[in-house]
C-alpha positions as CSV (number, residue, x, y, z in Angstrom):
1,X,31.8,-38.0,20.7
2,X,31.4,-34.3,19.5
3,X,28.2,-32.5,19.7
4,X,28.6,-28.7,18.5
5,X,25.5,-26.2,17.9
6,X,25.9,-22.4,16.4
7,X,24.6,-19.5,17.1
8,X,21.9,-18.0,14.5
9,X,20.7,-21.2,14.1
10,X,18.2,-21.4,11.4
11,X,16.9,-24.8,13.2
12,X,16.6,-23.6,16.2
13,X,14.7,-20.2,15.7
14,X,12.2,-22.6,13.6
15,X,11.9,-24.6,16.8
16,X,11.4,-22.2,19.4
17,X,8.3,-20.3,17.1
18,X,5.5,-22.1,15.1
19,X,6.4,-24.3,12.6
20,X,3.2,-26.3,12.0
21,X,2.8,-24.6,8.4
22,X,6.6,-26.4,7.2
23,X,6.5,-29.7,5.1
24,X,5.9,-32.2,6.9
25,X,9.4,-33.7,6.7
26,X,11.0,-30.6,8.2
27,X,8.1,-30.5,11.4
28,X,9.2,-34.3,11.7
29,X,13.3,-32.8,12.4
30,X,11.8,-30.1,14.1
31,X,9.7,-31.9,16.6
32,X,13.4,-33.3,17.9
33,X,14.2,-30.4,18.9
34,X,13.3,-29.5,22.8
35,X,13.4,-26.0,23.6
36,X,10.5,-23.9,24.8
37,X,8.8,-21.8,22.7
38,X,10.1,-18.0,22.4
39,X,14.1,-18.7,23.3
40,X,16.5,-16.4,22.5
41,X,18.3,-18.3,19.4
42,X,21.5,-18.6,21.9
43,X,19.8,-20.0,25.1
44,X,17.9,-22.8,22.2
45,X,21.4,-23.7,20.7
46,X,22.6,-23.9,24.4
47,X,20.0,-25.8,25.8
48,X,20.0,-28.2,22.3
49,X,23.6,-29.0,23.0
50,X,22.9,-30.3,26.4
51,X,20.1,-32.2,25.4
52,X,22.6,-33.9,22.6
53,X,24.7,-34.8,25.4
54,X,22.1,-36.2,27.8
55,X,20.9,-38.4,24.8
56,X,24.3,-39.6,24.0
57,X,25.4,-40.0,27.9
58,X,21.7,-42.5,28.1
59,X,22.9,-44.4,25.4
60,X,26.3,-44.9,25.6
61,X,26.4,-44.9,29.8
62,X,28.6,-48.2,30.5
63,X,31.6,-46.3,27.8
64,X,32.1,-43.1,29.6
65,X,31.6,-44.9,32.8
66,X,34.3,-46.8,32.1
67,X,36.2,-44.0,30.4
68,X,36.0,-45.3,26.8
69,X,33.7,-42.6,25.4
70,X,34.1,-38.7,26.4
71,X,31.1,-37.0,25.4
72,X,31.2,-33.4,24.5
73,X,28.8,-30.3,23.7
74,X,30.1,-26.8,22.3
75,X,29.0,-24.2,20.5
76,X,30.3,-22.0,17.5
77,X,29.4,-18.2,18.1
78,X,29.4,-16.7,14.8
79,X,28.2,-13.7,16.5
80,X,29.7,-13.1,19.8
81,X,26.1,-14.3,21.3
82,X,28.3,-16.2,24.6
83,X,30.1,-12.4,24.9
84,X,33.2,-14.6,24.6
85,X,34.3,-13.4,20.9
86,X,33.1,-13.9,17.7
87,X,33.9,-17.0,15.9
88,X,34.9,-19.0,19.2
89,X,34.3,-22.4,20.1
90,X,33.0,-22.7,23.7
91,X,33.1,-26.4,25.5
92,X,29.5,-26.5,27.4
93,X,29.1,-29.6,28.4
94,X,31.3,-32.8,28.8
95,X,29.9,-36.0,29.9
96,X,26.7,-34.1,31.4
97,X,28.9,-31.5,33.3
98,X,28.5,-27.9,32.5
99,X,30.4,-25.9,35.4
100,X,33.4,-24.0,33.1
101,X,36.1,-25.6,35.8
102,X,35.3,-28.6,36.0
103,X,34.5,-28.9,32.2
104,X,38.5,-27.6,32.5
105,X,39.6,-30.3,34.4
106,X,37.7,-33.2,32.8
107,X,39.4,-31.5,29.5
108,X,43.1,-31.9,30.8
109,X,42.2,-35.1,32.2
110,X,42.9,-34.3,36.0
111,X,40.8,-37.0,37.3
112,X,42.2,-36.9,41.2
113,X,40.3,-33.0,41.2
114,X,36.9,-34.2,39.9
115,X,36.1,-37.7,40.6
116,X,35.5,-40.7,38.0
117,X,32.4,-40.4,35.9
């Protein structure tokens, strides 16, 4: 399962500001959203990813347990936002874990360095 945000997200600046004044339809999508108020766009998109992930992990637990499911957040910087280049895709999260090498290891599937999950 693939989770991926972007940076300048239109969503996601809505979120973090007031919205209350949207149709109502659009406050209802926007509510989902939970970021504090006043986030820099990239630190929303960021923290929106990981709450993707955290959702999914809750309700799919007993598949990645058992090593079924693989559940993983990135994020498309349009802008160079991550200082990683412009137009990158950058793994954030996978299965809950956000620490760039062991998000490297669960990636190449090097299991004996990290541990089941």
């Amino acid at each position: 399962m693939l989770f991926i945000g972007h940076s300048s997200c239109g969503a996601i600046k809505a979120a973090s500001g007031d919205y209350a004044g949207l149709e109502p339809a659009i406050v209802k999508e926007l509510d989902t959203i939970r970021i504090d108020k006043g986030v820099a766009n990239i630190d929303g998109v960021t923290r929106n990813v990981h709450n993707q992930v955290a959702d999914a992990l809750a309700d799919f637990a007993d598949k990645v347990k058992e090593g079924h499911l693989l559940v993983v957040g990135a994020v498309y910087d349009f802008n160079n936002d991550m200082k990683q280049g412009a137009g990158k895709l950058k793994v954030i999260d996978v299965n809950g874990e956000s620490d760039p090498a062991r998000i490297k290891l669960l990636l190449a599937g090097d299991e004996s360095k990290h541990g089941a999950y």
